[in-house]
C-alpha positions, 0 to 999 in steps of 0.5 A, a space after each residue: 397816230 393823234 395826239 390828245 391833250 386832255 386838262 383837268 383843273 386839279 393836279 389830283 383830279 387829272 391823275 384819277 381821271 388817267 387812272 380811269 380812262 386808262 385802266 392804271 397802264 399809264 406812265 406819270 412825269 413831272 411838268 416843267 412847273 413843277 406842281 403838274 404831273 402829265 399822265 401818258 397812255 395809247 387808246 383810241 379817240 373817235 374810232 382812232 388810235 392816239 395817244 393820250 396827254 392827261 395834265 391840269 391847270 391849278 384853278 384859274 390860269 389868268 386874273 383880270 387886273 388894270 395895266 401898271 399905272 393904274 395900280 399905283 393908288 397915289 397917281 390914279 383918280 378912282 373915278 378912272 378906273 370905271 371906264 378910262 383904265 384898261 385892264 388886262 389879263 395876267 398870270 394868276 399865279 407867275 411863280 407856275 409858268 401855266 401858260 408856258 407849261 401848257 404850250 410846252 404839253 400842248 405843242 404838236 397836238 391834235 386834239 384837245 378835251 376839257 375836263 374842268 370843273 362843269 359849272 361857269 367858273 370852269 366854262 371861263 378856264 377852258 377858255 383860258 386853256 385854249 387860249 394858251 393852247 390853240 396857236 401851238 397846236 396843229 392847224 385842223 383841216 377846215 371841217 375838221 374838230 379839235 376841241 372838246 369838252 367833258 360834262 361829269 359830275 363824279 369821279 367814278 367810273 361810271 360817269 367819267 367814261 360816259 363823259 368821255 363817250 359823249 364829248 360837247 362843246 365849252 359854253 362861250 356864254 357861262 365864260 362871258 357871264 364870269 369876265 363880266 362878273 370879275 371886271 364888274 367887281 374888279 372896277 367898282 371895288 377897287 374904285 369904292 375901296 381904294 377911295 375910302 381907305 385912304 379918306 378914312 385911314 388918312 383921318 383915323 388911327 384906330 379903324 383897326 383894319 389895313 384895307 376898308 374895302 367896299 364889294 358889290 357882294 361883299 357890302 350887302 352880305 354885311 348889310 344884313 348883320 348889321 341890320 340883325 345888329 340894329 333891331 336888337 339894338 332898337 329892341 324895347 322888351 315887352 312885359 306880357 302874363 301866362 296863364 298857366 293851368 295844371 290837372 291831376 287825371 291820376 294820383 301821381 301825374 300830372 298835365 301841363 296845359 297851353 292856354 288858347 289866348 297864348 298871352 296878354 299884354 295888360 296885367 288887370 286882364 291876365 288878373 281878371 282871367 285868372 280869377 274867373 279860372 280859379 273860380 272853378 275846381 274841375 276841368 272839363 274835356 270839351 273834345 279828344 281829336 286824334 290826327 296822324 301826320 307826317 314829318 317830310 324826308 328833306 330834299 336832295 342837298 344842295 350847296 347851299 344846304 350843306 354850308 348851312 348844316 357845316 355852320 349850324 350843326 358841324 360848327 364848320 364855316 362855309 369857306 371851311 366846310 367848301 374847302 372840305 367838300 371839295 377835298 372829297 370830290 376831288 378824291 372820290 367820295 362824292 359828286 361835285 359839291 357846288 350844285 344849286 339842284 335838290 331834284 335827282 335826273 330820272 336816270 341816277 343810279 339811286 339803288 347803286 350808290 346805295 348798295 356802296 354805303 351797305 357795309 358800313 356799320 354806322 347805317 348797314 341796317 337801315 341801307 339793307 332795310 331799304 334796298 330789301 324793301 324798295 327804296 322810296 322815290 326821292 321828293 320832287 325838288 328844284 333842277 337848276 339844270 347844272 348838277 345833281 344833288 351832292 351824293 355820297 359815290 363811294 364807302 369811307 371809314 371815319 380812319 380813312 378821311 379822319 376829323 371834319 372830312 369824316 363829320 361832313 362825309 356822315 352828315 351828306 350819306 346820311 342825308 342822301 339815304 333820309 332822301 330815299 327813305 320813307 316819311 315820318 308818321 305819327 299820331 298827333 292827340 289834341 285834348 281840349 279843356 275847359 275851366 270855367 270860361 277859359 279854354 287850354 289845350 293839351 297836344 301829344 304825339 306817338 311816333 307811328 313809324 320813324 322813316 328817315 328819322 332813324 338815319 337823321 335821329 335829330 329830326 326825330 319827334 321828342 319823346 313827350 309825356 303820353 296823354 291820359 286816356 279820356 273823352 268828351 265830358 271827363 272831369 279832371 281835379 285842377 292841381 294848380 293855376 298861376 299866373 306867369 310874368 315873362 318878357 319879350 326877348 330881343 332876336 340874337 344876331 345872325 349866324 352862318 346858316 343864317 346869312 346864307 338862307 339871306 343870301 339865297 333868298 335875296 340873290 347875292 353871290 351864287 353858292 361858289 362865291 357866298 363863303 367867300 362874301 362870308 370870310 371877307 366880312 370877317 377877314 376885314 375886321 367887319 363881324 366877328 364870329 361868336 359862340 355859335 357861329 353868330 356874326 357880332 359886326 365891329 364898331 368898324 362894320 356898323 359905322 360903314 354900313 350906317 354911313 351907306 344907308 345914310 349916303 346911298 342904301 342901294 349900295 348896300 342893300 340887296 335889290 342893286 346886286 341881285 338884279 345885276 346878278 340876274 342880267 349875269 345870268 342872262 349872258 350865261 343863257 345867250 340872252 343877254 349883250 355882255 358888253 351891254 350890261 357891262 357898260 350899263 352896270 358900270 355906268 350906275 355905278 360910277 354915278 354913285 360913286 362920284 355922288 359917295 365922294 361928294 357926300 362923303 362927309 355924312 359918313 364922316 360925322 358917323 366916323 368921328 363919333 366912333 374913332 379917334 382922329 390920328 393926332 389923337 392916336 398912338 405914341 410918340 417914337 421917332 423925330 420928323 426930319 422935316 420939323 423935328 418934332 415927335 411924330 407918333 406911332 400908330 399901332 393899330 392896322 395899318 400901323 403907320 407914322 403920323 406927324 400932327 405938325 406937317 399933317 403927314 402919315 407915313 406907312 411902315 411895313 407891316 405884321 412886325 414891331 417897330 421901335 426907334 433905331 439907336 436914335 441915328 438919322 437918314 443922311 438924305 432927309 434927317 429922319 430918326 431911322 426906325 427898327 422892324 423885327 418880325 421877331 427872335 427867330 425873323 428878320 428885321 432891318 431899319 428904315 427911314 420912314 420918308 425914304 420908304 415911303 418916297 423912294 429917293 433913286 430911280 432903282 428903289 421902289 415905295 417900300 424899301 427898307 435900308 437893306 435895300 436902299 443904294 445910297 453909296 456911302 449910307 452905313 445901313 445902305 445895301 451897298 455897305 452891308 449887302 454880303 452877297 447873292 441870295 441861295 434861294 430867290 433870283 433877285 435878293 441880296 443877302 444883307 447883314 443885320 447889323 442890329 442881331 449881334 452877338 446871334 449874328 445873322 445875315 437876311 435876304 432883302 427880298 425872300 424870307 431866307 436867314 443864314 445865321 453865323 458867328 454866334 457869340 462873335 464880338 464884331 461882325 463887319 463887311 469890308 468893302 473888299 470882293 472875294 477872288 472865287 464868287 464875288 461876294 463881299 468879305 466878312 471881319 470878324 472879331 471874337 472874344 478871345 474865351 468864345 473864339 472858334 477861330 484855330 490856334 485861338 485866334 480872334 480876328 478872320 477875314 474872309 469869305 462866307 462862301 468860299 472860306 474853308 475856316 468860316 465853313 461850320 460856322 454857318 447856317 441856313 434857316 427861313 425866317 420863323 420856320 426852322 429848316 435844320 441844316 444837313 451836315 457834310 456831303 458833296 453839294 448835289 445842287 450848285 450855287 448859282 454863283 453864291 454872292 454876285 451882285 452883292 452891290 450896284 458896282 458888283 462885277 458882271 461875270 462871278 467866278 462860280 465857287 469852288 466844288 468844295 465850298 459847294 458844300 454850302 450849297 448842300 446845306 441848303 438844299 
């Protein structure tokens, strides 16, 4: 009997894709990893029986990034990352084991089916999968097939087993078109970001921004804020006048006119028009024309259509709204939500799923409507040639998906229904008048027949004043003519909905990757979201953009990514050479990137204006161990340390407080040591800010505090206060915080582990003895006699943390800012991993492990 493994991109996709293909007689396990489950079944495969192997991937298995050296950002030019720094592809995310877990499942098999997403991101994960798959599978006869891919659109049974009726091939050329995509931003953003991060931030304290990064998609799609933000910026107002025109046709009522010149600029013409109008006591109807017109159904949705709504009408961003969307896919409620095509394939079951929405009580009148007397053909629209339209597949209640789920679900059944609906009609009446030698106009509009405006009733027409009844050569009385003044008013910056249409019709990023331009813009500190979702840019984001029109606009401006988004294209049609376009497009890029370096100082003098240079900025906090003056503490992001006498700057860890430590020093460099705290309920521990930022051993890392530092007789160093290993991570040593008395607590030096104990203890000191049983450091503590939870009112113990049955209640476990309550008692059913080895580099290499009673700690930490 085969053996099929079949992978899906979701854990959740997987389990519903077995439940169907295996009618739910399928049995379920945990994977090694721990985060995807195998679903196991007999059925038959190409006329044979086999036995079928469901799992997934969790999104991409491997990352493009370049080989060690070339990420450190201090020893790489950033020029050499466009051609000399070779890249390679590591795990996306090493805590899954993925490759490892597929060759696990993958082992023994005969045939493999893909079930990834079907668009090119999904094309460059299968080949991700086989290429973790393929050398642990059985070798195939020469002829024979082994490996297959799924084209769906829906997770419905329907289309899932027509999928598996009609297996193809996976798309080496979409795959091609995503690597070239992610190496091209791989190489020029990095390159671009790397080079003015540390130009500007090494110049300027109050950027506000830990990264200033430049993206080949990312820079255009803010290009086009900043542009919004200049015209208004630019904007002179314009004073203009209105006539403005009134008729009595009855007693009560009465008809406000439009006047046919619209408007004018110059105040002696307006005043002339209105003195020849109010020459005349009647207005006389110069023609009547009554036309019936049609407000058209929309087209099928697109993506890009959908995150326009989100934005606009739902107040959800795109990153949002797509996650949303994505969450209803996945479980069933519509088809695949990342579709460019507004054209439905002859063959869709249109009348199917709309029977599914005949029961709802928001639209089972209009859907039993529609079905009773035939639905409409849907509007001719564009076919990509990638997936249908986004369509609702099977009946929700707003309890079952509850808050936005259910407002973006509504928002795309009532769409899909509007499409198969029938147009808006109504009457449109335009009366013409005249007063004296002036003509106004008067429009009214009669709905006719609403179509699809009952399902979207916010397309409907507005309910206007109906017309007088009248006919060429009516007189009517003139209530009143008045001349209005206004002012041209400025454009509002841009919103959402937007910068998408921008970004569609100028060809930057594709509809997966456009809320993500979108989020990055405002995860930078570039724009900021006002009411409305209007993108407002920063002082940051206007200087940058000013500075690359200055340079260089093609950076910035659209044209340059839109055609290498096309040549991207092309690889995914066969029609174009990836490695090509990729040597091509990066050798443009280099160029202008060493002609952005060379002239880097007109974006500098844009700089200066709008910030203020690091001498400037900050407080003074702690001494320089090298002049022993003051050096000041920058607070804005990236906070640092900035010595204006040495000109050096000093990176600090970030997300915390800093503040000076009991003004002690670094025994190496003589630098006051500073204090980070991630606050109350946090870590924290000090740091020497040389030693952090020029490791002085070759076992310590850039970025090490003190409680990872292995001076040996340094008394905030991990040889004096590291305690013992930690319970949860492999690598962390527990320290103790020498600074969180009379709450003592000791943290773990590499996770976000906390083990609070002896409270209200008057001293808390690791002594340079080891516990006999697990090898961790012994702990002195010294109580004040009142507090004292010792026995026989004791107020001084020595001993192990772990191990020590008197110390036993006096500890507890939790995770830094996220409380974890600790469980009481009990047999510890997970043992430690030898709690304490290795506290320190002279540790001992063989712990004893704990006893089986001081495994209860191990309990509590489970």
């Amino acid at each position: 009997m085969k053996t099929v493994l079949m992978v899906a991109e979701k854990p959740s996709l997987a389990q519903s894709i077995a439940k169907i293909l295996s009618r739910g007689n399928m049995s379920s396990r945990k994977g090694l990893n721990g985060a995807c489950s195998v679903h196991e079944y007999t059925g038959s495969f190409m006329g044979q029986s086999a036995h079928f192997k469901m799992t997934s991937v969790c999104g991409h298995v491997m990352t493009l990034d370049f080989i060690g050296k070339y990420n450190s950002w201090d020893k790489v030019d950033p020029a050499e990352l466009f051609s000399k720094a070779p890249t390679e592809k590591k795990e996306a995310n090493p805590k899954l084991t993925m490759v490892k877990f597929l060759q696990v499942e993958g082992r023994g098999c005969d045939c493999i089916v893909l079930w990834l997403d079907c668009d090119k991101e999904g094309e460059n994960i299968c080949f991700e999968v086989l290429d973790a798959v393929l050398p642990v599978m059985n070798k195939p006869r020469s002829t024979e097939r082994t490996i297959y891919r799924a084209k769906f659109s829906s997770i419905t049974d329907t289309d899932i087993c027509n999928a598996m009726n009609h297996l193809g091939e996976p798309n080496r050329n979409e795959a091609l078109s995503v690597d070239a995509r992610q190496e091209l931003d791989l190489r020029i953003g990095c390159a671009f970001t790397r080079f003015q991060t540390k130009y500007f931030q090494g110049k300027y304290g109050n950027l506000d921004s830990s990264l200033i990064s430049f993206g080949p998609c990312q820079t255009p799609t803010l290009g086009f804020c900043v542009e919004r933000h200049d015209k208004i910026q630019s904007f002179k107002p314009e004073t203009y006048w209105v006539l403005q025109a009134k008729v009595n046709p009855e007693k009560e009522s009465s008809l406000t006119l439009d006047w046919d010149r619209v408007r004018v600029f110059d105040r002696e013409i307006a005043q002339m028009f209105l003195n020849l109008t109010k020459m005349a006591k009647e207005a006389k109807v110069e023609s009547v024309s009554k036309k019936e017109k049609v407000k058209q159904r929309p087209l099928a949705l697109n993506t890009v259509e959908m995150l326009r709504v989100a934005s606009s009408a739902l107040g959800m961003g795109p990153q949002h709204a797509m996650q949303i969307a994505e969450r209803l896919y996945t479980q069933g409620y519509i088809s695949y939500p990342r579709t460019e095509t507004t054209h439905y394939p002859e063959n869709f079951d249109l009348k199917g799923c709309l029977r599914q929405q005949a029961n709802n009580p928001y639209w089972a009148e209009t859907v039993k409507a529609l079905l009773s007397d035939g639905i409409n053909r849907p509007r001719k629209g564009h076919d990509a040639g990638d997936h249908p339209p986004i369509t609702p597949m099977r009946a929700a209640t707003e309890a079952e998906l509850g808050g936005d789920g259910w407002r973006l679900y509504e928002y795309i059944t009532r769409h899909f229904i509007a499409t198969v609906s029938a147009d808006c009609k109504y009457l449109q009446t335009t009366i013409s008048f005249s007063i004296g030698p002036e003509r106004f106009t008067c429009i009214g509009k009669v709905v006719t027949s609403p179509g699809f405006t009952e399902i979207m009733p916010w397309h409907s027409i507005p309910l206007e004043e109906s017309l007088p009844h009248c006919e060429k050569g009516d007189l009517f009385p003139i209530g009143e003519i008045k001349l209005l003044e206004k002012q041209t008013s400025p454009p509002d910056y841009l919103t959402e909905a937007e910068l998408i249409t921008l970004m569609e019709k100028h060809g930057i990023g594709t509809d997966a990757s456009i809320p993500v331009h979108i989020n990055n813009i405002c995860q930078r500190n570039y724009v900021t979201v006002e009411s409305g979702r209007r993108l407002k840019p920063t002082n940051l984001g206007i200087v940058l953009v000013h500075g690359y029109y200055k340079i260089d606009a093609e950076l910035v401006l659209p044209t340059i990514r839109s055609a290498v988004e096309k040549q991207l294209n092309l690889i995914a049609l066969g029609k174009a050479n990836y490695h090509q376009v990729l040597e091509h497009t990066l050798d443009i890029f280099k160029r202008k990137f060493h002609y952005f370096v060379d002239s880097i100082a007109g974006m500098d003098e844009l700089m200066e204006v709008s910030f203020s240079p690091l001498a400037a900025t900050g407080k003074p906090l702690s001494r320089c161990g090298k002049c022993h003056r003051f050096m000041k503490y920058i607070q804005a992001k990236p906070s640092r340390l900035h010595c204006s006498h040495c000109d050096d700057t000093y990176s600090l860890p970030q997300n915390g407080t800093i503040k000076l430590y009991k003004e002690l020093r670094c025994p190496l460099d003589d630098f006051e040591l500073v204090l980070w705290s991630s606050g109350s309920r946090g870590k924290s521990y000090p740091l020497c800010p040389y030693c952090y930022n020029h490791p002085p051993f070759r076992d310590m890392k850039k970025g090490m505090g003190c409680n990872e530092c292995t001076h040996p007789t340094c008394q905030h160093s991990l040889s004096m206060l590291g305690i013992g290993q930690c319970v949860e991570c492999e690598n962390g040593v527990l320290v103790l915080d020498s600074t969180s008395g009379p709450k003592w607590k000791m943290a773990c030096n590499k996770c976000n582990v906390i083990v609070h104990f002896f409270e209200n203890a008057h001293k808390v000191r690791v002594s340079p003895e080891t516990c006999d049983l697990c090898d961790a450091a012994l702990v002195d503590v010294d109580f004040n006699k009142a507090k004292s939870p010792l026995p026989a009112d004791e107020t001084q113990h020595s001993g192990c943390v772990f191990c020590d049955p008197v110390f036993q209640d006096l500890v507890e476990l939790k995770h830094a800012a996220m409380r974890h309550p600790m469980h009481r008692g009990g047999q510890g059913r997970r043992q430690g991993r030898g709690r304490g080895k290795g506290r320190r580099p002279g540790g001992r290499l063989n712990p004893k492990k704990p006893k089986d009673k001081m495994a209860a700690l191990a309990a509590y930490f489970v």
